[in-house]
C-alpha positions in Angstrom: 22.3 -45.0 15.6 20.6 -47.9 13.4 17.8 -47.3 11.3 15.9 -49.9 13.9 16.8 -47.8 16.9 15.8 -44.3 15.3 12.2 -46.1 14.7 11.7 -46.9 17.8 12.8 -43.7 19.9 12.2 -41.6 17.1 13.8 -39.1 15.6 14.9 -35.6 17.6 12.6 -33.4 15.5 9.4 -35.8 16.2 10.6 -35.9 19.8 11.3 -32.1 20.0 7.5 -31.5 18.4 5.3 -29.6 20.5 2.0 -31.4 20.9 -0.8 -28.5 20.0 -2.9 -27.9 23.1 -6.5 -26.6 23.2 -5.5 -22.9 23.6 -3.5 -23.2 20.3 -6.7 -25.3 18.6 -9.4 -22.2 19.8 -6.5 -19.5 18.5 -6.0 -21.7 14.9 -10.0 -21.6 14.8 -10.3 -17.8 15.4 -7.7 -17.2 12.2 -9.4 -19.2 10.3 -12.7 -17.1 11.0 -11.8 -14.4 11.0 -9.3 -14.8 7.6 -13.5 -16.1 6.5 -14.8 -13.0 7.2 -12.3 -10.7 5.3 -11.9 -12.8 2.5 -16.2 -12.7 2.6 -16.4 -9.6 0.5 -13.3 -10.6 -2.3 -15.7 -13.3 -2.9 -18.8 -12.0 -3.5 -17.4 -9.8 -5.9 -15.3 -12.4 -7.4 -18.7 -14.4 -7.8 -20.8 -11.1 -9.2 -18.4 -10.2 -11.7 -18.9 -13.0 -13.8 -23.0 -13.3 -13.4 -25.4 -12.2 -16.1 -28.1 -9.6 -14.3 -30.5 -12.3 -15.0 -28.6 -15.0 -12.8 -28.1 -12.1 -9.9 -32.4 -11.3 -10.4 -33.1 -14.8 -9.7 -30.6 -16.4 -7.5 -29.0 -13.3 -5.8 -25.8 -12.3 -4.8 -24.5 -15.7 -2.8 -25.5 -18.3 -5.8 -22.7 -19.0 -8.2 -23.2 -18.3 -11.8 -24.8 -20.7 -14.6 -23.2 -19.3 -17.2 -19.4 -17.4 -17.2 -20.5 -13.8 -18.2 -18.1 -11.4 -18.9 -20.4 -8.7 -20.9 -20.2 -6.7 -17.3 -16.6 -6.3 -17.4 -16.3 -5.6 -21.3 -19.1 -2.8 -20.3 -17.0 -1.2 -17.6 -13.6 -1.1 -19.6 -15.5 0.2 -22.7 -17.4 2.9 -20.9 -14.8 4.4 -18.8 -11.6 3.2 -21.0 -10.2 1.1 -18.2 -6.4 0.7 -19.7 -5.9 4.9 -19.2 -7.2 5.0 -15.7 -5.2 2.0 -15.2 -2.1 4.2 -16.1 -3.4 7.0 -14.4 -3.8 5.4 -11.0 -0.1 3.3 -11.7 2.2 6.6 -13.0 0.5 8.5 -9.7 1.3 5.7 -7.4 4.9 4.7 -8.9 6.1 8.4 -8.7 4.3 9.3 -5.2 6.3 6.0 -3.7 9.5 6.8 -5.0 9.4 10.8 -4.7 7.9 10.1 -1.2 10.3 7.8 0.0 13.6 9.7 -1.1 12.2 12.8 0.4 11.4 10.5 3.8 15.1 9.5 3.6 16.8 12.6 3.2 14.3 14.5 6.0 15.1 11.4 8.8 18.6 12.0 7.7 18.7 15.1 8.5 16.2 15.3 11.8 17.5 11.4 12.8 21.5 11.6 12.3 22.1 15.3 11.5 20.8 16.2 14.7 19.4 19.5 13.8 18.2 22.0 16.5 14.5 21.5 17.4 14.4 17.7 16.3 11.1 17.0 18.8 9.6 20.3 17.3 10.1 19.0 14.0 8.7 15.8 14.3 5.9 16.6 16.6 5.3 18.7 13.2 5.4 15.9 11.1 3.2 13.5 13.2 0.5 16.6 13.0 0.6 17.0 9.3 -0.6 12.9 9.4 -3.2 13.5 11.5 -4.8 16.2 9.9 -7.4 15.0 8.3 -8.0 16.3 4.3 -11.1 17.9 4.2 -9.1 20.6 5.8 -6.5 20.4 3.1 -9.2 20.4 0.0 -9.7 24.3 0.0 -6.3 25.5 0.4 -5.1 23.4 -2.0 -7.4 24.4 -4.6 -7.1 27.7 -4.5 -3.0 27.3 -4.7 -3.6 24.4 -7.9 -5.7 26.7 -9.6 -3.5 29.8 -9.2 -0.4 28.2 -10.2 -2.2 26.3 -13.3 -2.3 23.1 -11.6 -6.0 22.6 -11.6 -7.0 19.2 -13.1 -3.5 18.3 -13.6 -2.3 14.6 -12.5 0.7 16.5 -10.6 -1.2 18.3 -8.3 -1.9 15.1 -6.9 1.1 14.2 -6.7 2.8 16.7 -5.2 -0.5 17.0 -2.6 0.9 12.8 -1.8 4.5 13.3 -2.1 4.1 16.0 1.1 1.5 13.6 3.0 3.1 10.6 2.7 6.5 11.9 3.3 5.4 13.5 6.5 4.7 9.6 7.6 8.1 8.2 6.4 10.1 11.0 7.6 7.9 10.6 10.8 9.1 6.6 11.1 12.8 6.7 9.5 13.8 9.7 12.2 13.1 7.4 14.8 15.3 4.5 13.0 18.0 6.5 12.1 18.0 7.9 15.4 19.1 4.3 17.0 21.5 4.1 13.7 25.2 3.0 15.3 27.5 5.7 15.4 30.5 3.7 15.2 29.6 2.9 11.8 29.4 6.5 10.6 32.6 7.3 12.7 34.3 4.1 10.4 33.0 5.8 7.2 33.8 9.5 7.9 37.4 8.2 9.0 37.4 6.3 5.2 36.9 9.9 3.9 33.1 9.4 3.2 31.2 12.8 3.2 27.7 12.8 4.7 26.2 12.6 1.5 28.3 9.4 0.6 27.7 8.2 4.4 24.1 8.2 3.5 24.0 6.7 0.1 26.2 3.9 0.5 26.2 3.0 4.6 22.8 4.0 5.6 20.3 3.4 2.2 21.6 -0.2 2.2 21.5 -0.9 5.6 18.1 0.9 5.7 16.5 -0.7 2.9 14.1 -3.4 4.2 12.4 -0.9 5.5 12.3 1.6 2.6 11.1 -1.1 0.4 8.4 -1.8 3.1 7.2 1.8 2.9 7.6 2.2 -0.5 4.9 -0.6 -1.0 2.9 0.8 1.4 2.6 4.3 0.0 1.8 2.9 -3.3 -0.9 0.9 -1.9 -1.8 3.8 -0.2 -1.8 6.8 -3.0 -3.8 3.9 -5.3 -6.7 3.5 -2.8 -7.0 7.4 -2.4 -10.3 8.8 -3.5 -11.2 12.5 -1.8 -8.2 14.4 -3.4 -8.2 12.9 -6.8 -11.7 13.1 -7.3 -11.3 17.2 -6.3 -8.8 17.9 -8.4 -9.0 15.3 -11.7 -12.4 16.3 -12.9 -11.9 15.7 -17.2 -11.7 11.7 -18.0 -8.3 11.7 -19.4 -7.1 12.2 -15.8 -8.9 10.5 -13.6 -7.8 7.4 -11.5 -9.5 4.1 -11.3 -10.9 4.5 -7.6 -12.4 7.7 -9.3 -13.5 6.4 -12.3 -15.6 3.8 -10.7 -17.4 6.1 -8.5 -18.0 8.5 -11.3 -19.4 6.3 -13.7 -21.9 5.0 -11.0 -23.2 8.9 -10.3 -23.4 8.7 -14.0 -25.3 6.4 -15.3 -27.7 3.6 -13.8 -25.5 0.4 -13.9 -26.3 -3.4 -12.9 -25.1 -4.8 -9.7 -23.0 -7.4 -11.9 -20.6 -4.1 -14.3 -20.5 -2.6 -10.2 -19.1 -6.0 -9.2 -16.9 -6.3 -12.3 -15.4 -2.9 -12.0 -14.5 -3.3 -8.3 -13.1 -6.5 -9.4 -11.0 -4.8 -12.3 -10.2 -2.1 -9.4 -9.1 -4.8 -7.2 -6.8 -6.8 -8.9 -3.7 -4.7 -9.9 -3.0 -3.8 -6.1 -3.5 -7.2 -5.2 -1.1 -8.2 -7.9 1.3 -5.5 -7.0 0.9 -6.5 -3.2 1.9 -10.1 -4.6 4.5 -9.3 -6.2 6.5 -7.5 -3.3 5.1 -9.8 -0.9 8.7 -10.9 0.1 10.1 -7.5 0.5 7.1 -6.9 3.0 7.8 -10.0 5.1 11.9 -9.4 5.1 11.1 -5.4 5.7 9.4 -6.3 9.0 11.6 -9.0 9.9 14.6 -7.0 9.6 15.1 -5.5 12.7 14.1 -9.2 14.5 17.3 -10.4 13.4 21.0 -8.8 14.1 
């Protein structure tokens, strides 16, 4: 085909174009409105943190600064020594998602492939434990952390996450490994593979989209947690950012603009981490699109 005739029919992708009709116009308007209205409060912080409590007195919370103030956030990190809650909140997080997850995997394994006796038992177990809600939990667990000396200790809450979180994974991977091929564990065990080499090598790799996808989720997850670690991480030194925050307003009287500025310091290293595994999210929950 000339260059002449493809300009005048046109080429097959602009032929092949779907013309966008009013239905997907009204849908493309509601996104945007919606995306609007959750992206509101980001930005209201975003603008507060950075606003001297004199610009916030007489313009309020909508009217962008005059002046780029950052005494709010200096405030916070000084009061409350920002970089060890920071580590706090990230070495609780990190081990909860990886502890969780390899305790999910070798549950589902068990319950999903291994076929136990009482498999529906077991997981109607499981999908109880994550509906309990944790004021129940708050009193047992108390009287168990301070008996064993574990009161006030960063790994009472993670063991308290590793159990709740797992309950969820094991929960979800039970019901993928249950539709797991069995001709592809027949082909391994007739290679000589063991089930513990069945599991490491054919069914973590085949599995692991969605292993990374919960293993960002129950970081996200253990981070944002506030009930449990404000119970049992009552001295400074152990406290987690979420915690931190809310402690420091009970505390002492602070301006809207060091409450804007520490919800923004708050804020920013999930979004970051979210960032960062953004692509393992999107190929996690595309995985089982595709064969």
């Amino acid at each position: 085909m000339s260059a002449t005739t493809a300009i005048i029919t046109g080429s097959p992708k602009r032929r092949n174009r779907r013309r966008r009709t009013p239905t997907d116009w009204i849908v493309l308007a509601c996104v945007v409105i919606l995306a609007a209205i959750v992206l509101f409060p980001f930005v209201v912080i975003l603008i507060n943190a950075f606003k001297s409590p004199e610009d916030y007195a007489t313009g309020g919370p909508l009217q962008l600064p005059t002046s780029f103030y950052v005494d709010g956030i200096a405030a916070f990190w000084d009061r409350v020594n920002f970089p060890q809650k920071l580590w706090n909140s990230f070495f609780i997080s990190g081990v909860v998602a990886v502890v969780a997850v390899v305790v999910s995997v070798l549950n589902a394994y068990a319950i999903g492939i291994g076929r136990v006796r009482g498999r529906v038992p077991l997981i109607l177990v499981f999908l109880l434990a994550n509906m309990l809600p944790q004021e129940v939990l708050l009193y047992p667990l108390y009287t168990i952390f301070r008996a064993v000396g574990l009161y006030d200790n960063v790994w009472s809450v993670i063991i308290t996450f590793v159990v709740i979180q797992s309950a969820f994974g094991t929960y979800l991977l039970a019901s993928v490994f249950g539709t797991f091929p069995k001709e592809i564990i027949e082909a391994a065990a007739l290679d000589g593979a063991g089930r513990w080499r069945t599991l490491w090598r054919v069914i973590v790799p085949v599995s692991r989209p969605t292993l990374g996808v919960l293993m960002v989720f129950f970081f996200i997850w253990t981070w944002n947690e506030f009930l449990i670690p404000l119970t049992f991480l009552i001295s400074g030194e152990n406290q987690t950012v979420p915690v931190a925050i809310s402690v420091l307003q009970g505390d002492r009287l602070m301006d809207v603009t060091t409450t804007s500025a520490s919800a923004l310091l708050g804020l920013l290293p999930t979004l970051i981490f979210f960032l960062i595994f953004q692509r393992t999210l999107s190929r996690g929950i595309t995985a089982g699109a595709v064969k």
